[in-house]
N, C-alpha and C positions, 0 to 999 in steps of 0.2 A: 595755211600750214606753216608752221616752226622750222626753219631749217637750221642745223643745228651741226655744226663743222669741227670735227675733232674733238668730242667730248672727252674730259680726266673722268677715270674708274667713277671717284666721287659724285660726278654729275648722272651718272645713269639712275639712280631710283628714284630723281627729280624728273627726267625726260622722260622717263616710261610710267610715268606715274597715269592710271587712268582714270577718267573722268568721277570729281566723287559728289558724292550724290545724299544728300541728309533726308534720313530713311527715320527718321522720332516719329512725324507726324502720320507717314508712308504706312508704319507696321502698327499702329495704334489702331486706323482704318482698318489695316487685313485683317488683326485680330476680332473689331466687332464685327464684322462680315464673318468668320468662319464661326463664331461664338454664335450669329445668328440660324446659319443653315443647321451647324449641329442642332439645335433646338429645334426648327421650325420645318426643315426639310428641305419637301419640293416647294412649300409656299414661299420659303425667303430662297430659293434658287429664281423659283418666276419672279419673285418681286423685283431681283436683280438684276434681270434679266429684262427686266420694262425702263428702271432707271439707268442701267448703263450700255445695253445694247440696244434699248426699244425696239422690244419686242415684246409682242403680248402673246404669250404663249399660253395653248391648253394644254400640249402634253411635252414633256422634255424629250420624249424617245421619239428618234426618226425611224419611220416607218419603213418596213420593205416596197413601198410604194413609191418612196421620196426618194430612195436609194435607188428604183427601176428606172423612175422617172431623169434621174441625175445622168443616168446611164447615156442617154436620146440626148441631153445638153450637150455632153462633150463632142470636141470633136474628134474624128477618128485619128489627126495625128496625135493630139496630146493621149490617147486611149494606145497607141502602140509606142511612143515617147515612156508612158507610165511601165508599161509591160518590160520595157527594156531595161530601165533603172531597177525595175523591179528582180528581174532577171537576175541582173548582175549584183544587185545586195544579197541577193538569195544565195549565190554561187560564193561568195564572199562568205557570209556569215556563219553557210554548214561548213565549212571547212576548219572551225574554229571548235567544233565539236571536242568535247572533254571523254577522255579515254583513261579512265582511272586504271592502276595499276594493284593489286594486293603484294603489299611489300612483307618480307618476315625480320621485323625487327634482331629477334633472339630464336633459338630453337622453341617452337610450340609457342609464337607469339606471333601472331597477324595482323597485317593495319591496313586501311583500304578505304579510299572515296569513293563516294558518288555522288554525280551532278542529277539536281532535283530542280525542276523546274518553279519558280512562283506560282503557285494557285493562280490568283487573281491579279491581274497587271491595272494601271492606269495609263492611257495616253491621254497628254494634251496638244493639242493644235491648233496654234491662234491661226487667228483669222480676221483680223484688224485691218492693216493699213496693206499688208500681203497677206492673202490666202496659203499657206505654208503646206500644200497638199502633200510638196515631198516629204517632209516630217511623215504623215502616217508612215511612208512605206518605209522609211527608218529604222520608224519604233515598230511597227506590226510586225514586220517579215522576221525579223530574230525573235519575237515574242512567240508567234507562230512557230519557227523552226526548234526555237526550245521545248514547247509544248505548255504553253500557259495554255491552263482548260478556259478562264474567264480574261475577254483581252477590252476591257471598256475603254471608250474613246471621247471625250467631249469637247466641242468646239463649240465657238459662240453663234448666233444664228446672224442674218440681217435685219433689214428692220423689218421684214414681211415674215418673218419667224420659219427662212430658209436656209440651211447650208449649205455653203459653198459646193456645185456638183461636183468643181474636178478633186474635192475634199470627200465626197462619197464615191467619186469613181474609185480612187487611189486606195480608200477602204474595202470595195471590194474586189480590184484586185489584190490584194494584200491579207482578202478575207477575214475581215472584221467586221459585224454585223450589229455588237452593242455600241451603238452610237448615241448622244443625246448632245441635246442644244442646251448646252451653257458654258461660258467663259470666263475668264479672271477668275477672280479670289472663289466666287461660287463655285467654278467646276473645281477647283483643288478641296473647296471644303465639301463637295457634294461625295469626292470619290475616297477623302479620306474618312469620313464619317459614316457613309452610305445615307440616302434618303429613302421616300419609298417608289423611287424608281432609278434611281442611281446606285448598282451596288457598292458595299465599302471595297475598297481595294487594298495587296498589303505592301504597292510599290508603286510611284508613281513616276512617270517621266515627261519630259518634254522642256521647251524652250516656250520661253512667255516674255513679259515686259516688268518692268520692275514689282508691281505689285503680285501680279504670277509669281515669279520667283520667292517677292518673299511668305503669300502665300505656301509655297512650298515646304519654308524653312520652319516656317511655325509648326503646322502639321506635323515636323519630322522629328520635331522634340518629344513626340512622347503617342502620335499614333498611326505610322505608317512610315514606312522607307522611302526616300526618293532616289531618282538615277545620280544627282551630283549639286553639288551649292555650284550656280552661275550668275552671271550680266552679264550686260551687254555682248555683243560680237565685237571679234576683233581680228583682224588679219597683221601678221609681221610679214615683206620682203626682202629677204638680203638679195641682193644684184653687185654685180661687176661690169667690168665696162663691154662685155659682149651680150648684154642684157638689151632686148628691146624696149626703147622708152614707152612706147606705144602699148603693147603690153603692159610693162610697170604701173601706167599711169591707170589702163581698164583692170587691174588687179585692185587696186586701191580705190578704187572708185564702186567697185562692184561689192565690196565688202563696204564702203560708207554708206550706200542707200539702204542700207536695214535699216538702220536709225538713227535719228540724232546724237544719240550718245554712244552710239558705237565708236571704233579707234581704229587707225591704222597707221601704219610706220613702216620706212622704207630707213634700210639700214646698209649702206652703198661703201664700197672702196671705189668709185668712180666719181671724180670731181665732175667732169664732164655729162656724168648722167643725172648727177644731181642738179645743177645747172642749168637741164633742158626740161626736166620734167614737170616743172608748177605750169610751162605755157602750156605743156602736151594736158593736164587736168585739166586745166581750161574749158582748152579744146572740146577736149571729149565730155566736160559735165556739163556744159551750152546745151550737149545734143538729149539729156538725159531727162527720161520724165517726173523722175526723182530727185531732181536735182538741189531742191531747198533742201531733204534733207541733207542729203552728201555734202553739200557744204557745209553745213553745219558740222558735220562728223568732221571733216578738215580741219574745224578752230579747232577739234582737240588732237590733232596727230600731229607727226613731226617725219622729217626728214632729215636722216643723220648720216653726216660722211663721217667716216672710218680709218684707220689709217691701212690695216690690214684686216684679212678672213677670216684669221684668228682671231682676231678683235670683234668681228661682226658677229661670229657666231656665240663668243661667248655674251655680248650684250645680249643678242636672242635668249640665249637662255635664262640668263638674268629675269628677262619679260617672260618669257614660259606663254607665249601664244596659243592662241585659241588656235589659230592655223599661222602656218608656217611656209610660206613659197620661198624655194630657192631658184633664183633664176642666175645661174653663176657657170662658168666655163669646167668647172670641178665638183659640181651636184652631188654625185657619189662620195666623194671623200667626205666633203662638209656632212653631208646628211649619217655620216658615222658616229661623228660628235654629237648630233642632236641627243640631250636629256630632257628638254621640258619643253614638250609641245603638245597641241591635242591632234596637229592631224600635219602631214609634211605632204607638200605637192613638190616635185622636182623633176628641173628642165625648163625650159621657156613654154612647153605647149602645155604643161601640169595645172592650167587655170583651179583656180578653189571651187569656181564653178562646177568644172566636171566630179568631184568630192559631196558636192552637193545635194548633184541631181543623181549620178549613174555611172558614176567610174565602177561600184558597190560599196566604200566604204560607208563608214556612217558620219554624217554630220553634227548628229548632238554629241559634241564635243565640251571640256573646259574651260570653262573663261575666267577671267579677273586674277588670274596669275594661277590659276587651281589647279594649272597641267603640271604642275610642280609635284603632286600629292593623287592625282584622280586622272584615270583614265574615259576617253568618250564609250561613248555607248555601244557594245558588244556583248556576243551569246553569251556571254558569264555573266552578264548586266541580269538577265532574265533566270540565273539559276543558283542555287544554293549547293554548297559543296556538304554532304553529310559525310563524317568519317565513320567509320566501322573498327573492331576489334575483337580476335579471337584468341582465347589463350585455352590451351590443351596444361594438362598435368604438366610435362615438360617445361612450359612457358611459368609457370607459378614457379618452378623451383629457380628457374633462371633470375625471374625478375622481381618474387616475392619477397627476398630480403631489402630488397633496395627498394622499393617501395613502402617498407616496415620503417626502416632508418629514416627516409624523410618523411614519411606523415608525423613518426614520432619528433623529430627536432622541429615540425612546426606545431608540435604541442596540440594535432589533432587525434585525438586519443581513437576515436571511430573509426576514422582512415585505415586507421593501422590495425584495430581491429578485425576491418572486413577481408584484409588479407591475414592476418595472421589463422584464421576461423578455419580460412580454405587448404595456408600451408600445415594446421596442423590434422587434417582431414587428410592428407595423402598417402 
């Protein structure tokens, strides 16, 4: 890691710069891959599905049989572990329920939302190098509690053309039952396209690996919604010097074994803590079964002393992290200033982890500085706001001339027509 001591203003979009990545060759591939499933279907999903995950599959859809049987794999902690996170994103996310108002603009003029749920959702869940079973209950349980009628799920299989059980447990408590076996660029172009076992969808979510993603972004140009443009994961810490190093060090470590090109940054007003924390990483990434990659994630972060809180918090924002721990003696105050984060844990015991799995917020969050602009994933994520408008006699005479005035000076002669038709009808 970078340690990096009293940075000028100027030096911050150099140290926070994160890992970049030459995508020419990357998106040329996604595009023949989603160019092939549109055309070919289910054949070039299995065909994909032999060359990148080898598997030789006869049918994409998992069975209620594979799902029973998943059921018997788990074990009973992880099955009541699941129940609980589940629990609590649930309790979480109806709370966020939309309660539109009828407003009356003018006398006999009425205006009014309503939250409409997606028809048809897409979840993805890798399932690579980590089985990512929390992701279902994520994406599901707000999909669910919005009332998406159609909730498709596709993950990639292994090489025995299985899914991951505790990936089907998490789906059916979560109640999700369209499930199919395919990953990467195919399941994005399987769900935006539809095959003939995959249906199309008009919104898709989740977290993937670079070609996922920009699978995603292709797609979204011109035939389907997705939840948010992201990369890699990233954690930021700001700490003080009543911060535990030990802590510190498993916070930053816990977010580098995603992947190698993940990032993390510890952003410190303590010389002292800064100091002590590359032995304490050490330490604890020896112990780690991840630990190639976490290292790896370390050549790209950094370690920045500060001179003040105010300093720290505004560089934070600057970077607009994916998550945000504050571990600082004044948590509350700082976390008033926070603008641009995707998800904030505060306090020393506020692990990202607990975020993750079952505090109930949601973890598909922002990344690559996008917390700037886009929120992570919530009940609005799954619903369309429709407006409404009612105008009585009253309302016409109120707001019928001033609607006449500006259709006419933008020289649309029809506009002004369709009211003038009405005001001279009264």
């Amino acid at each position: 890691m970078d340690i990096v001591k009293y940075p000028k203003r100027a030096e911050w979009t150099r140290i926070t710069q994160r890992p970049h990545l030459d995508t020419s060759q990357l998106n040329a591939t996604v595009a023949a891959v989603l160019a092939d499933v549109k055309a070919r279907g289910d054949e070039a999903v299995k065909e994909y599905e032999r060359k990148f995950d080898h598997a030789d599959l006869q049918s994409l859809a998992v069975s209620e049989a594979e799902i029973s049987e998943a059921e018997t794999l788990v074990s009973q902690e992880l099955k009541e572990a699941l129940r609980l996170a589940h629990h609590n994103i649930k309790v979480f996310h109806e709370a966020q329920r939309f309660e539109g108002k009828r407003i009356t603009t003018q006398p006999g003029v009425t205006c009014w939302q309503k939250s409409v749920a997606i028809e048809r959702v897409g979840l993805y869940i890798p399932g690579g190098t980590a089985p990512l079973f929390s992701t279902v209950l994520m994406l599901a349980t707000p999909a669910k509690i919005a009332g998406c009628q159609d909730i498709v799920l596709c993950t990639p299989p292994d090489r025995e053309g299985r899914v991951n059980p505790a990936i089907l447990m998490a789906a059916r408590v979560a109640g999700v039952n369209k499930i199919f076996k395919a990953g990467g660029v195919q399941a994005i172009g399987a769900m935006a396209y539809g095959t003939e076992s995959v249906p199309k969808v008009y919104k898709i979510f989740g977290p993937g690996n670079q070609y996922v993603m920009a699978a995603k972004q292709q797609v979204s140009l011109s035939d389907v919604a997705i939840d948010m443009p992201a990369g890699p994961s990233e954690v930021c810490v700001i700490a003080d010097e009543t911060a535990d190093v030990s802590f510190v060090a498993a916070d930053l470590l816990s977010q580098a074994e995603h992947g190698t090109d993940s990032q993390v940054i510890l952003i410190t007003t303590s010389e002292k803590l800064i100091d002590a924390l590359p032995a304490e990483i050490e330490r604890q990434l020896a112990l780690l079964p991840r630990r190639d990659i976490a290292a790896q994630t370390l050549e790209n972060s950094q370690l920045i002393l500060v001179g003040d809180k105010q300093e720290a918090i505004a560089l934070s924002n600057a970077y607009a992290p994916e998550h945000l721990i504050i571990q600082t003696a004044d948590y509350e105050q700082l976390a008033e200033q926070v603008v641009n984060a995707g998800s904030v844990f505060l306090g020393k015991y506020a692990c990202e982890s607990a975020g993750d799995y079952a505090s109930g917020t949601n973890h598909t969050l922002p990344t690559h500085g996008y917390a700037t602009a886009y929120s992570g994933v919530n009940l609005d994520s799954y619903c369309r706001k429709i407006t409404f408008q009612h105008l009585t006699e009253e309302g016409i005479r109120h707001i019928g001339p001033a609607v006449e005035t500006m259709a006419a000076n933008e020289q649309l002669e029809a506009h002004k027509n369709a009211m003038t038709i009405r005001i001279n009808s009264l």
